[in-house]
mmCIF file of the N, C-alpha and C atoms, coordinates in Angstrom:
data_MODEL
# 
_entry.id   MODEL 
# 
loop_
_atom_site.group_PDB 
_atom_site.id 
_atom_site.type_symbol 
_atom_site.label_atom_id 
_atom_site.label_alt_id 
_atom_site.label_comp_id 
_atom_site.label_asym_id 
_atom_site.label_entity_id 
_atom_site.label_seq_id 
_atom_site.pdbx_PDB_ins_code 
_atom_site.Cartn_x 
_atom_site.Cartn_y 
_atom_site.Cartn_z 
_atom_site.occupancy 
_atom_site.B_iso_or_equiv 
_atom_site.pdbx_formal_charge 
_atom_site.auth_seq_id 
_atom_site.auth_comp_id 
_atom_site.auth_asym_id 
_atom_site.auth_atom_id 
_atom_site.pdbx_PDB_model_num 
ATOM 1   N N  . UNK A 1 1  ? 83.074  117.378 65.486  1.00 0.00 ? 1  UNK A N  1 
ATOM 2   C CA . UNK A 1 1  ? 83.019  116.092 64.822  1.00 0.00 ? 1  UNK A CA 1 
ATOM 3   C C  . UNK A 1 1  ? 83.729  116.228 63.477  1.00 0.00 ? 1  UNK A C  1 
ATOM 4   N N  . UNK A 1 2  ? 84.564  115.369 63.161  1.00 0.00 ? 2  UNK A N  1 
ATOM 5   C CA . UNK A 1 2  ? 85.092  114.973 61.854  1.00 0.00 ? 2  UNK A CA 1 
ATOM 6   C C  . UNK A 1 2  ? 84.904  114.217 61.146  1.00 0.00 ? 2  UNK A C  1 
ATOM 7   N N  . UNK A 1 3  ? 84.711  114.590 59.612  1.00 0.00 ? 3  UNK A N  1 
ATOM 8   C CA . UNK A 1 3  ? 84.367  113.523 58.634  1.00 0.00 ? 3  UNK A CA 1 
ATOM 9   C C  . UNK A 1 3  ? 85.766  112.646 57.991  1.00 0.00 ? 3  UNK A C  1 
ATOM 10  N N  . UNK A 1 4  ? 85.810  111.647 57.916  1.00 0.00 ? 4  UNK A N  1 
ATOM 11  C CA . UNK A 1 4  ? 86.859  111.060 57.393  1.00 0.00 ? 4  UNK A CA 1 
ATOM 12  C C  . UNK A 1 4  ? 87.159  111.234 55.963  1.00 0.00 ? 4  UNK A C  1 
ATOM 13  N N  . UNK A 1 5  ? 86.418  111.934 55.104  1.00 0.00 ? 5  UNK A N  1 
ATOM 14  C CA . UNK A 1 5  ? 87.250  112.818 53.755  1.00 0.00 ? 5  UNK A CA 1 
ATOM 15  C C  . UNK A 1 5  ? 87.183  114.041 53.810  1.00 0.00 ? 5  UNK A C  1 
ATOM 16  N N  . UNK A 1 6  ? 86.282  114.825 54.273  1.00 0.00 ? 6  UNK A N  1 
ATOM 17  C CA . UNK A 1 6  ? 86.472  116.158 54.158  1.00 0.00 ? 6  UNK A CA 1 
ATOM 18  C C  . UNK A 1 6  ? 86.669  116.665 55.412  1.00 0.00 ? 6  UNK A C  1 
ATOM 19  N N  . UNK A 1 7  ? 86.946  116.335 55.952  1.00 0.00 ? 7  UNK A N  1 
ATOM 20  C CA . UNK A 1 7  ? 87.282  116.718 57.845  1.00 0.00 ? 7  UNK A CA 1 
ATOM 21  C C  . UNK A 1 7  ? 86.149  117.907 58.379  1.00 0.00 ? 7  UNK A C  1 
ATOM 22  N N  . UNK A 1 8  ? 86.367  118.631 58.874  1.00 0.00 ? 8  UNK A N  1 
ATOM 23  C CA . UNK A 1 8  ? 85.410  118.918 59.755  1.00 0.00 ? 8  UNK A CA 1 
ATOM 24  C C  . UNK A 1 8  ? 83.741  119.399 59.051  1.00 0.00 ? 8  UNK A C  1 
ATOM 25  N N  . UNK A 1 9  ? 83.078  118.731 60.374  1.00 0.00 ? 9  UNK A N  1 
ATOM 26  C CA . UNK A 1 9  ? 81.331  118.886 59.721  1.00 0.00 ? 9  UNK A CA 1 
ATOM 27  C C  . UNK A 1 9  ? 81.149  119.856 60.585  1.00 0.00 ? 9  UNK A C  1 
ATOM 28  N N  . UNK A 1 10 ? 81.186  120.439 61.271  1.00 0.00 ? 10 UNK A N  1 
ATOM 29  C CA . UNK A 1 10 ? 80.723  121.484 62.080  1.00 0.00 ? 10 UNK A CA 1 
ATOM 30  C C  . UNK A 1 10 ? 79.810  121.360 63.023  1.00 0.00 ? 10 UNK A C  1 
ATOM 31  N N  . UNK A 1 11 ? 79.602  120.348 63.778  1.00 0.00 ? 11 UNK A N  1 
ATOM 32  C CA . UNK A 1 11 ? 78.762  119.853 64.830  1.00 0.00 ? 11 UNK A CA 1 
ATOM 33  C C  . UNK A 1 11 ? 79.095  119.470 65.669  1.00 0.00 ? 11 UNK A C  1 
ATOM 34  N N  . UNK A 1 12 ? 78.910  120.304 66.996  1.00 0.00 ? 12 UNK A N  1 
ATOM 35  C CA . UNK A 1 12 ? 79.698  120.187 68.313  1.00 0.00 ? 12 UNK A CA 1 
ATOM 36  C C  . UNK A 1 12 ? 78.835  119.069 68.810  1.00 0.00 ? 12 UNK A C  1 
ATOM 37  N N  . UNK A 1 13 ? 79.355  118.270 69.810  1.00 0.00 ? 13 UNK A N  1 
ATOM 38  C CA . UNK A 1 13 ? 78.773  117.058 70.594  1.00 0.00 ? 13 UNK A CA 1 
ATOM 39  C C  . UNK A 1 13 ? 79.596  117.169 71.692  1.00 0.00 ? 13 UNK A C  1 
ATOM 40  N N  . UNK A 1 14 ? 77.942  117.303 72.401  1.00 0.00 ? 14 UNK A N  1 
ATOM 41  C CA . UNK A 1 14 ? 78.498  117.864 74.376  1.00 0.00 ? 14 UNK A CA 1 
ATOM 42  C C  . UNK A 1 14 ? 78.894  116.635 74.881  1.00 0.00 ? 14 UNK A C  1 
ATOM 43  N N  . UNK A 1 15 ? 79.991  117.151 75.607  1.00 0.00 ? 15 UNK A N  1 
ATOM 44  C CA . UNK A 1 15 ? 80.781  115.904 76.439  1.00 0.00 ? 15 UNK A CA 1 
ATOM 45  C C  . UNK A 1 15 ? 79.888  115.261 77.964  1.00 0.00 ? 15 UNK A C  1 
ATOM 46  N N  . UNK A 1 16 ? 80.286  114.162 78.051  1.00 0.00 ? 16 UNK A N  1 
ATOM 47  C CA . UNK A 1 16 ? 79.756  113.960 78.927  1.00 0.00 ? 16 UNK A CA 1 
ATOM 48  C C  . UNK A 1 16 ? 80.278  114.229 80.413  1.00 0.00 ? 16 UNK A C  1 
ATOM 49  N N  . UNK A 1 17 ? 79.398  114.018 81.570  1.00 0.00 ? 17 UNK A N  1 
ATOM 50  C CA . UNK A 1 17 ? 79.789  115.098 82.470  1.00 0.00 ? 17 UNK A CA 1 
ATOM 51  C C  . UNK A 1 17 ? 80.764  114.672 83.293  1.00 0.00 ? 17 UNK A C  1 
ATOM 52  N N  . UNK A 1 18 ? 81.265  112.921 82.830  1.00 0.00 ? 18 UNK A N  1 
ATOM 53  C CA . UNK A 1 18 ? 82.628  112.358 83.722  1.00 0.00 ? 18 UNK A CA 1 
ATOM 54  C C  . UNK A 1 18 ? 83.804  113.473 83.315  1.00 0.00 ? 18 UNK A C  1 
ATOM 55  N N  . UNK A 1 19 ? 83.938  113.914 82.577  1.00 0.00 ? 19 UNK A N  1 
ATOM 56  C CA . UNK A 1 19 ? 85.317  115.056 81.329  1.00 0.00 ? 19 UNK A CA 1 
ATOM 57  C C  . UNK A 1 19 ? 85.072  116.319 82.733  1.00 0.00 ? 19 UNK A C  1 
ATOM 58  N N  . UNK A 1 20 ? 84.058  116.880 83.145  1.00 0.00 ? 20 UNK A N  1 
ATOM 59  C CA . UNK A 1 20 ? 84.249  117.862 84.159  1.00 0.00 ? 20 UNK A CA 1 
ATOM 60  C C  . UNK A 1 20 ? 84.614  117.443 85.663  1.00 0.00 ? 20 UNK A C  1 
ATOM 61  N N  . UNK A 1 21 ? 84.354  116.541 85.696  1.00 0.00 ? 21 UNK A N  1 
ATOM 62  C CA . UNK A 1 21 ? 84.974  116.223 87.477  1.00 0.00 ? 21 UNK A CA 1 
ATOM 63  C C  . UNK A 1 21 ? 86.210  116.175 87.113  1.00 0.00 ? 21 UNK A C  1 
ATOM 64  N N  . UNK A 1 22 ? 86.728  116.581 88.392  1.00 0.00 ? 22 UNK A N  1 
ATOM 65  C CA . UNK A 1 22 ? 88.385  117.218 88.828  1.00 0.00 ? 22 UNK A CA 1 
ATOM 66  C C  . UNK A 1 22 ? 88.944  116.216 89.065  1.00 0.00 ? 22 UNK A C  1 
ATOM 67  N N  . UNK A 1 23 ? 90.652  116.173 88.276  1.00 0.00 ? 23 UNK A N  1 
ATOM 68  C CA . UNK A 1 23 ? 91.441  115.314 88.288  1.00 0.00 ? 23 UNK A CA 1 
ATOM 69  C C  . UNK A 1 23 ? 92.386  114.923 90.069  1.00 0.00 ? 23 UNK A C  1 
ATOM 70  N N  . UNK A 1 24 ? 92.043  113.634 90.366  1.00 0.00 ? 24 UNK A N  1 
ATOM 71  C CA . UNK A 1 24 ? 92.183  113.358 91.918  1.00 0.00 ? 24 UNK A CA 1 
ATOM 72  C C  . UNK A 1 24 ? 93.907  112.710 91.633  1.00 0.00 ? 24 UNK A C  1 
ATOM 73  N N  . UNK A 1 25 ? 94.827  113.612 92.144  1.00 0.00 ? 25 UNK A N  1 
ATOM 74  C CA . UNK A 1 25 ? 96.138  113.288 91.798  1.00 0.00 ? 25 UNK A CA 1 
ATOM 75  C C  . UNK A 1 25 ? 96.991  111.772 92.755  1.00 0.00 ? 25 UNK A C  1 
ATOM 76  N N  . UNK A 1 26 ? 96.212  111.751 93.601  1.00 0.00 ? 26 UNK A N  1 
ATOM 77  C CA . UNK A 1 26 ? 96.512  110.394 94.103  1.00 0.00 ? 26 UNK A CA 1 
ATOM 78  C C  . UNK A 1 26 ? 95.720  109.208 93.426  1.00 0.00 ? 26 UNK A C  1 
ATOM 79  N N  . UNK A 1 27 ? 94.700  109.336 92.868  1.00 0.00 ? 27 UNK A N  1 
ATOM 80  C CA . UNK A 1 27 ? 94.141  108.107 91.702  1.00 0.00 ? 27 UNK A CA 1 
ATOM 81  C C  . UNK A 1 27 ? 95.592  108.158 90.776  1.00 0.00 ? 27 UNK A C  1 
ATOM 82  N N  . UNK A 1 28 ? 95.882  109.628 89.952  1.00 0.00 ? 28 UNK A N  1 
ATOM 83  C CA . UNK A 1 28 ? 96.880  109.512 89.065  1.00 0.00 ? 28 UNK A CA 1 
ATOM 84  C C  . UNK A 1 28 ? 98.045  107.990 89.219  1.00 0.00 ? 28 UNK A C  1 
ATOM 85  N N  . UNK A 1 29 ? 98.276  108.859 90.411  1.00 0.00 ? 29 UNK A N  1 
ATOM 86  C CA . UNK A 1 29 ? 99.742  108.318 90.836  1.00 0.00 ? 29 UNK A CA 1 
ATOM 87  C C  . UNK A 1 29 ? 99.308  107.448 91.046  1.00 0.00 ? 29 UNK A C  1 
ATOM 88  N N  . UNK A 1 30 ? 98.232  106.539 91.584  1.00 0.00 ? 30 UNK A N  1 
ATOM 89  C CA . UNK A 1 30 ? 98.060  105.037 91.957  1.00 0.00 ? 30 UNK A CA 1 
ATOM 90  C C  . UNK A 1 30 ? 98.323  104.217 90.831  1.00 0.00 ? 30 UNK A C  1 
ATOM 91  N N  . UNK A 1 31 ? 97.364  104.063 89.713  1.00 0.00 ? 31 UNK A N  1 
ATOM 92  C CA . UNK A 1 31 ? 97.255  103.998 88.391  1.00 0.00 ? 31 UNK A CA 1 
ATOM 93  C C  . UNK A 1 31 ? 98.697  104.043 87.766  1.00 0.00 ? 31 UNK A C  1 
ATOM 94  N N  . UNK A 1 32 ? 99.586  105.515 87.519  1.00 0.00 ? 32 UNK A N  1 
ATOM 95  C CA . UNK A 1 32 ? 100.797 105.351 86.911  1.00 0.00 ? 32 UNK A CA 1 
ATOM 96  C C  . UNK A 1 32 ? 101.627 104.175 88.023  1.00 0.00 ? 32 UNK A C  1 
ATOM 97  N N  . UNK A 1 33 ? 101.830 104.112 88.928  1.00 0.00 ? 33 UNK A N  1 
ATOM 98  C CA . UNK A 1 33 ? 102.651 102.979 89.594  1.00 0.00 ? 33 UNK A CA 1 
ATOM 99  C C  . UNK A 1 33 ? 101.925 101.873 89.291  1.00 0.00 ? 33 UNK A C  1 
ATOM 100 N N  . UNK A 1 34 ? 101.313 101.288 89.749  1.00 0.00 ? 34 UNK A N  1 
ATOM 101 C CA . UNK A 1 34 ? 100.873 100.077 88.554  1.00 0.00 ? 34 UNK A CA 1 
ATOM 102 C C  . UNK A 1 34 ? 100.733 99.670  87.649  1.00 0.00 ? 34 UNK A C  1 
ATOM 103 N N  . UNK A 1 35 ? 100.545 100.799 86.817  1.00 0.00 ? 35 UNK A N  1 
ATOM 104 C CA . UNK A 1 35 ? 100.935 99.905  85.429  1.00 0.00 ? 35 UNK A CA 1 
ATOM 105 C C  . UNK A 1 35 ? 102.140 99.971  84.812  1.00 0.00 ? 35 UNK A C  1 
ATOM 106 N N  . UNK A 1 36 ? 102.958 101.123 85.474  1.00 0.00 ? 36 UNK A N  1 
ATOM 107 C CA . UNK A 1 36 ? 104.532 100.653 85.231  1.00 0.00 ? 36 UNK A CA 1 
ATOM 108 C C  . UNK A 1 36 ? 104.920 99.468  86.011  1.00 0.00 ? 36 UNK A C  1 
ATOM 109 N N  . UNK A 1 37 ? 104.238 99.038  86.835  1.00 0.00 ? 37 UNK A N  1 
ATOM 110 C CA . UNK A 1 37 ? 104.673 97.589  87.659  1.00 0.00 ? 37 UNK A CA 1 
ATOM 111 C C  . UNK A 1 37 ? 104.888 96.496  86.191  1.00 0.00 ? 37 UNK A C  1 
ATOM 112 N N  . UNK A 1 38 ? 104.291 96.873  85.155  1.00 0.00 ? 38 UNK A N  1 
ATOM 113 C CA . UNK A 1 38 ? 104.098 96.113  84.061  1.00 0.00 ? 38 UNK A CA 1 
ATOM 114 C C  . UNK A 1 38 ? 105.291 95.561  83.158  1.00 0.00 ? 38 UNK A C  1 
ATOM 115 N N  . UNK A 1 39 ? 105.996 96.651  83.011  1.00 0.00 ? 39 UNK A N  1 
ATOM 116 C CA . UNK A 1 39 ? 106.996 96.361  82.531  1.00 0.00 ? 39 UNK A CA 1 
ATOM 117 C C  . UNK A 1 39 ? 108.316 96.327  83.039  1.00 0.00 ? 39 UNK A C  1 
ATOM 118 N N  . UNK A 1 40 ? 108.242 95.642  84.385  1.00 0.00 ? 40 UNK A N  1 
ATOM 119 C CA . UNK A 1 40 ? 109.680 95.218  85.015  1.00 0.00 ? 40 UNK A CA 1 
ATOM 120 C C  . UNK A 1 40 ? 109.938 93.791  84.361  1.00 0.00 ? 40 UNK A C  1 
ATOM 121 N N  . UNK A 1 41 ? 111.392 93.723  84.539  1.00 0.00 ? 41 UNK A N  1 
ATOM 122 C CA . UNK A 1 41 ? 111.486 92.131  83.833  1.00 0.00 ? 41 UNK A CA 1 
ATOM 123 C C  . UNK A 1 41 ? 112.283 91.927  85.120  1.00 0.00 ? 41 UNK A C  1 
ATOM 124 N N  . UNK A 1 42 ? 112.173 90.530  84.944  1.00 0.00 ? 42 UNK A N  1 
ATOM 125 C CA . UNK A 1 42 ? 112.371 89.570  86.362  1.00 0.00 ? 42 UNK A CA 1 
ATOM 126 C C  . UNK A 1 42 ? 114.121 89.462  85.778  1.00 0.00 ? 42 UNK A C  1 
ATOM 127 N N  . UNK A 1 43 ? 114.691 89.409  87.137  1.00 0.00 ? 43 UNK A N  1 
ATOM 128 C CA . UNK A 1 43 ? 116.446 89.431  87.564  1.00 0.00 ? 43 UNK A CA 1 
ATOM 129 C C  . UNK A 1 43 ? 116.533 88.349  88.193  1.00 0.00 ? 43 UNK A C  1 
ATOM 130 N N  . UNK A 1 44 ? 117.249 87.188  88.554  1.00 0.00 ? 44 UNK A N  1 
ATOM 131 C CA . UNK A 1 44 ? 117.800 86.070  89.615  1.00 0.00 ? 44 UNK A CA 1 
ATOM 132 C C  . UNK A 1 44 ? 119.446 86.041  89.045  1.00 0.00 ? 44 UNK A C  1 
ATOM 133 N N  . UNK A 1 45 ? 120.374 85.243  89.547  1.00 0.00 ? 45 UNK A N  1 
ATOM 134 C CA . UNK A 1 45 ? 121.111 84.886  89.429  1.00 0.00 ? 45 UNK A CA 1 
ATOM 135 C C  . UNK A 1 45 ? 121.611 84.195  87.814  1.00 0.00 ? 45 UNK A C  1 
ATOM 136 N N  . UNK A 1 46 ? 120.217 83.158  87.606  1.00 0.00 ? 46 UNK A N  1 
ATOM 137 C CA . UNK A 1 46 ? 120.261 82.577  86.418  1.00 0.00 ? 46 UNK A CA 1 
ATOM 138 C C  . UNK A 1 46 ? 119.017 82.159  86.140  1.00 0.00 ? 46 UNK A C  1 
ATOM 139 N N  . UNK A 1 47 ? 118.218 82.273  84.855  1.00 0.00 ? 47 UNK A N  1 
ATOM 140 C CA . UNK A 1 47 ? 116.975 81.948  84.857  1.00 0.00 ? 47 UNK A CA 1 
ATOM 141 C C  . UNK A 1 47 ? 116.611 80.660  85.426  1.00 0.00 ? 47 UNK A C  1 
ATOM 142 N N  . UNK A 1 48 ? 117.467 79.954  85.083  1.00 0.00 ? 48 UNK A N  1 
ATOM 143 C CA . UNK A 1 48 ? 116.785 78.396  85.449  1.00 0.00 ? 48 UNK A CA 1 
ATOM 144 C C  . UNK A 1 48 ? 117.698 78.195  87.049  1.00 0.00 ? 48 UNK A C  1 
ATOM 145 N N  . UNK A 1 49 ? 117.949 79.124  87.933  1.00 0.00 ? 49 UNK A N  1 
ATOM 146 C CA . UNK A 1 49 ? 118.286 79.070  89.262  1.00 0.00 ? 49 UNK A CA 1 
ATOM 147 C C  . UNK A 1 49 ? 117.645 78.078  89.829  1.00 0.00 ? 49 UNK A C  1 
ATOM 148 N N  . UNK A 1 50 ? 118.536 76.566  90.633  1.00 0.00 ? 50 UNK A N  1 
ATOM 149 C CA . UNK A 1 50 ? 117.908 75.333  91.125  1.00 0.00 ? 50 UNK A CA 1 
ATOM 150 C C  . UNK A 1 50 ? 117.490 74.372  90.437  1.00 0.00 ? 50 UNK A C  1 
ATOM 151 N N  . UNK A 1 51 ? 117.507 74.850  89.006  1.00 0.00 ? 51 UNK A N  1 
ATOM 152 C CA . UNK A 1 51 ? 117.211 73.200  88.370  1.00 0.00 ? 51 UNK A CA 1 
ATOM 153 C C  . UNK A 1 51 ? 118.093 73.020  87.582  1.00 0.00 ? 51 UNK A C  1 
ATOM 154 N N  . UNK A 1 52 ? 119.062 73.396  87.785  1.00 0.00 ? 52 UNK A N  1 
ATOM 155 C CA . UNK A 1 52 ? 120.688 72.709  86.688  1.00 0.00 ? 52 UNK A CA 1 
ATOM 156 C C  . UNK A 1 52 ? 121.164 71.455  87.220  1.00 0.00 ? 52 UNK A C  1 
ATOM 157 N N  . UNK A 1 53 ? 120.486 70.599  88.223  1.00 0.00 ? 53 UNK A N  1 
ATOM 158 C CA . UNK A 1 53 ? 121.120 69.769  88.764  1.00 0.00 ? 53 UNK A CA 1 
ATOM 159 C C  . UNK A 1 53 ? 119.947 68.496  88.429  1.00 0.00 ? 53 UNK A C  1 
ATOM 160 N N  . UNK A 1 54 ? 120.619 67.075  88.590  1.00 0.00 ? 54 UNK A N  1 
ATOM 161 C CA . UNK A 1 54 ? 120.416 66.189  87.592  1.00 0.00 ? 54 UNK A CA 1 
ATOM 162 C C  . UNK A 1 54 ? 119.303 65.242  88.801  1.00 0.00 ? 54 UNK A C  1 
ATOM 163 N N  . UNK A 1 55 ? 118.876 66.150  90.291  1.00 0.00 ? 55 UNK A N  1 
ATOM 164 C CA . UNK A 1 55 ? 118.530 65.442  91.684  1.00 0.00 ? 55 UNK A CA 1 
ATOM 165 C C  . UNK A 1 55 ? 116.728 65.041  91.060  1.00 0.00 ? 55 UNK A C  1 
ATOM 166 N N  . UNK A 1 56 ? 116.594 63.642  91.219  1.00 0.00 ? 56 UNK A N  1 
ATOM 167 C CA . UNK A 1 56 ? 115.217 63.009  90.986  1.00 0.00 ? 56 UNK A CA 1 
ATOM 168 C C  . UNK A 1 56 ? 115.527 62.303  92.291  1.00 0.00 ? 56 UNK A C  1 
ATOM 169 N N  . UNK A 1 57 ? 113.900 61.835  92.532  1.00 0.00 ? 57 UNK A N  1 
ATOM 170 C CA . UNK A 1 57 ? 113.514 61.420  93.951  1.00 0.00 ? 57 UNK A CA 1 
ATOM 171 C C  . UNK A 1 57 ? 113.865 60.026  93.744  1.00 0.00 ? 57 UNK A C  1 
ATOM 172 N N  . UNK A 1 58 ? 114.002 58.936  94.549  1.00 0.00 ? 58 UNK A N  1 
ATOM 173 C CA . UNK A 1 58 ? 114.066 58.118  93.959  1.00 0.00 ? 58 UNK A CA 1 
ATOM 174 C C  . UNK A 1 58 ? 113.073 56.870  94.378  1.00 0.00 ? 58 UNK A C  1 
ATOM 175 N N  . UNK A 1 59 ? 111.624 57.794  94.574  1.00 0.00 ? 59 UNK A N  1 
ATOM 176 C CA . UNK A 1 59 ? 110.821 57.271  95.249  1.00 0.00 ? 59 UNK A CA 1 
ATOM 177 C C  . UNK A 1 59 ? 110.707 56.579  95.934  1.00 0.00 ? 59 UNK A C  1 
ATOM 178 N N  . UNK A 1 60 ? 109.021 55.368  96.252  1.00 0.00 ? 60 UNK A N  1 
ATOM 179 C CA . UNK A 1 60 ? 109.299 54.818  97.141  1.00 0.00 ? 60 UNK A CA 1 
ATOM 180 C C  . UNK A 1 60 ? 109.222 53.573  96.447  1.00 0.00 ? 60 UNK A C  1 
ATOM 181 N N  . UNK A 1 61 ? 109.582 52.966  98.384  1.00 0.00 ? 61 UNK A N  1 
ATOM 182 C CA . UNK A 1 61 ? 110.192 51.144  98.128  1.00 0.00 ? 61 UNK A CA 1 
ATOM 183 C C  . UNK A 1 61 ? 111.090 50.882  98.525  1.00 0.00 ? 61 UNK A C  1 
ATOM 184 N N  . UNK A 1 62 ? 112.218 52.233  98.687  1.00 0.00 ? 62 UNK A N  1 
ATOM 185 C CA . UNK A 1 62 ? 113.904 51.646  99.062  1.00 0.00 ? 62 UNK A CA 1 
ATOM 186 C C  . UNK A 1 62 ? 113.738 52.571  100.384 1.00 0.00 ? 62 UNK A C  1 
ATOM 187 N N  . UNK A 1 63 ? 112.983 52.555  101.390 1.00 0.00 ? 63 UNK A N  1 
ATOM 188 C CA . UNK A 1 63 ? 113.134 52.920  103.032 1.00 0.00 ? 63 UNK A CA 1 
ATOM 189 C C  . UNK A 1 63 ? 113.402 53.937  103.408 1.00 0.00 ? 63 UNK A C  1 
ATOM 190 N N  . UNK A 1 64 ? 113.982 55.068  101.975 1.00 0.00 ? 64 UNK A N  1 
ATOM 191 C CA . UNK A 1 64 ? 114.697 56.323  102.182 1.00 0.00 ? 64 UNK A CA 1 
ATOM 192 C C  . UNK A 1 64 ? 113.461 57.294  101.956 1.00 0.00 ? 64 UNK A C  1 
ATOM 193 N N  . UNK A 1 65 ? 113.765 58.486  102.760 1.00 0.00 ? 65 UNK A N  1 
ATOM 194 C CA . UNK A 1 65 ? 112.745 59.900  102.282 1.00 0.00 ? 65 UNK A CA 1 
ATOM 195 C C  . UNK A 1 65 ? 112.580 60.003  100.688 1.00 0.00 ? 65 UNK A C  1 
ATOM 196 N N  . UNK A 1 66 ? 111.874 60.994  100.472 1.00 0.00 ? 66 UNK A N  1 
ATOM 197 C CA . UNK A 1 66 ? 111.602 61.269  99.268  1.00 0.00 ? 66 UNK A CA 1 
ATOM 198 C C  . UNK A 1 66 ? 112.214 62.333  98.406  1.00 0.00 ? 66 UNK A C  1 
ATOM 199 N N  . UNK A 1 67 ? 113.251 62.646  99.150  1.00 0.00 ? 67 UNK A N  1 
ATOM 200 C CA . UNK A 1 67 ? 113.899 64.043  98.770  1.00 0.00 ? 67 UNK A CA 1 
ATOM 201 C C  . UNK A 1 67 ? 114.799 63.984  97.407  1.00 0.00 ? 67 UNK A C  1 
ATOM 202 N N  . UNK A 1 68 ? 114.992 64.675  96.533  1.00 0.00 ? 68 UNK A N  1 
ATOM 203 C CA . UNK A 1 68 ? 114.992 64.444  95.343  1.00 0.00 ? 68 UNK A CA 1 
ATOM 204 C C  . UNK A 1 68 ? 117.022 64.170  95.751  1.00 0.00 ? 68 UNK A C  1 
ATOM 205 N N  . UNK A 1 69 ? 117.291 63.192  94.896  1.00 0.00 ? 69 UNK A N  1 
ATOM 206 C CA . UNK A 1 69 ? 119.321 62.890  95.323  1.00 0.00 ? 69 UNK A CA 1 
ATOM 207 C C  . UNK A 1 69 ? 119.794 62.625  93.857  1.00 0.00 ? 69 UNK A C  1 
ATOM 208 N N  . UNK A 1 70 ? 120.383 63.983  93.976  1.00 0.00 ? 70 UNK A N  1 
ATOM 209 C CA . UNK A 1 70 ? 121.793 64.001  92.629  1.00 0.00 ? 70 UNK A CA 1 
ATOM 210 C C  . UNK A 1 70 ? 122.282 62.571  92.808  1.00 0.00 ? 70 UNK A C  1 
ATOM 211 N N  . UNK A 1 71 ? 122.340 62.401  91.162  1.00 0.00 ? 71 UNK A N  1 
ATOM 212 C CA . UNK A 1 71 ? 122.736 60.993  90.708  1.00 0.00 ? 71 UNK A CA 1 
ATOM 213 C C  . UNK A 1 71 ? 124.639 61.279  90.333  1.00 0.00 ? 71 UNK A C  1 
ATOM 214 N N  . UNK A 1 72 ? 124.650 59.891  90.674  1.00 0.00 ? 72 UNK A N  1 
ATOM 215 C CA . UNK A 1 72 ? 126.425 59.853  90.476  1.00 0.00 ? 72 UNK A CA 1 
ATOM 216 C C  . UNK A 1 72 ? 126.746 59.753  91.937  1.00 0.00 ? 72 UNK A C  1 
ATOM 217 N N  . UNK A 1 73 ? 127.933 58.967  91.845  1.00 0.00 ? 73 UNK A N  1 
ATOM 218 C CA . UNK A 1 73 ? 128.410 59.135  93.193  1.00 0.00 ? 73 UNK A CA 1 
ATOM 219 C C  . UNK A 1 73 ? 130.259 59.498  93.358  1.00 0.00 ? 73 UNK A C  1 
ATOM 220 N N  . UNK A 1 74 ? 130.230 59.471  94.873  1.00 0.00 ? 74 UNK A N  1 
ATOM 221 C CA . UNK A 1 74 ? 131.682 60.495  95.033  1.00 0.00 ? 74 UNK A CA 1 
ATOM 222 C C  . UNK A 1 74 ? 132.221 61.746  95.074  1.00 0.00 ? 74 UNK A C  1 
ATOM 223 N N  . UNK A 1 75 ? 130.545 62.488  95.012  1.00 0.00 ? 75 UNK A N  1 
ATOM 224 C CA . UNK A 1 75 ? 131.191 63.528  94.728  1.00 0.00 ? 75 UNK A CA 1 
ATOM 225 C C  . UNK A 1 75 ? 130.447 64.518  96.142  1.00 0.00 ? 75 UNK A C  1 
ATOM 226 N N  . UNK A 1 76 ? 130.600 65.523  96.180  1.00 0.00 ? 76 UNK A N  1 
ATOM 227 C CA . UNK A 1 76 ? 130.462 66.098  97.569  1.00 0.00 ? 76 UNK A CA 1 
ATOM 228 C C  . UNK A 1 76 ? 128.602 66.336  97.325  1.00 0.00 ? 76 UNK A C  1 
ATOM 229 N N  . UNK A 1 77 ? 128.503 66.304  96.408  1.00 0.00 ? 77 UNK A N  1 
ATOM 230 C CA . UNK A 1 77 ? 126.737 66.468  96.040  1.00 0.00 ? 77 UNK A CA 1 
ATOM 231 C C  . UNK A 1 77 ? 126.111 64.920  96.062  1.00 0.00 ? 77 UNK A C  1 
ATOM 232 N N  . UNK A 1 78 ? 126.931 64.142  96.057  1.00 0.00 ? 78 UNK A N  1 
ATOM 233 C CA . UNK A 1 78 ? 125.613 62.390  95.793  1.00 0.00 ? 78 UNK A CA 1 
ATOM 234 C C  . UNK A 1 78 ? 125.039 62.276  97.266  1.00 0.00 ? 78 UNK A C  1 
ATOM 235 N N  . UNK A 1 79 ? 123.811 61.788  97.104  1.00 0.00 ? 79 UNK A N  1 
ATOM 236 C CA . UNK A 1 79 ? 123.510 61.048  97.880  1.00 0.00 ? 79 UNK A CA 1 
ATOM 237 C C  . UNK A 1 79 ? 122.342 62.194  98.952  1.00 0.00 ? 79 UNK A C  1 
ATOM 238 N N  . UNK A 1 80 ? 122.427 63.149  98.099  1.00 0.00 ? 80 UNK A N  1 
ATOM 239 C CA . UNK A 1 80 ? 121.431 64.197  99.058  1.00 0.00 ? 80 UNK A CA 1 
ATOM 240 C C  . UNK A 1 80 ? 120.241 63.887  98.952  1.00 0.00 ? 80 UNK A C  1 
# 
């Protein structure tokens, strides 16, 4: 045990008896692969992949599905 100004007091304190059971090397390795799962950062193409496009539904009332259709027309994208 250590004192925080004069450092050591001289008084051992028995560990408890989890510190003697034997280290199980497949817990290890379970444990280290998961929590390095932690610090992967996410990759796609482009963060905002699928929503650069201007497509709202154009709900209902007008007879058509509900599927969201790029606005503007003429162009090889209207009307989806």
């Amino acid at each position: 045990v250590f004192d925080a100004k004069s450092g050591s007091k001289g008084e051992a304190v028995a560990l408890p008896a989890v510190f003697t059971a034997p280290i199980r090397n497949d817990v290890v390795s379970f444990v280290h692969t998961n929590i390095s799962k932690n610090k992967r950062q996410a990759y796609a193409v482009a963060f905002e992949a699928g929503h650069q496009t201007s497509a709202e539904s154009w709900g209902t009332g007008r007879a058509v599905s509900r599927i969201p259709r790029v606005a503007g027309g003429g162009t090889h994208r209207s009307g989806q």
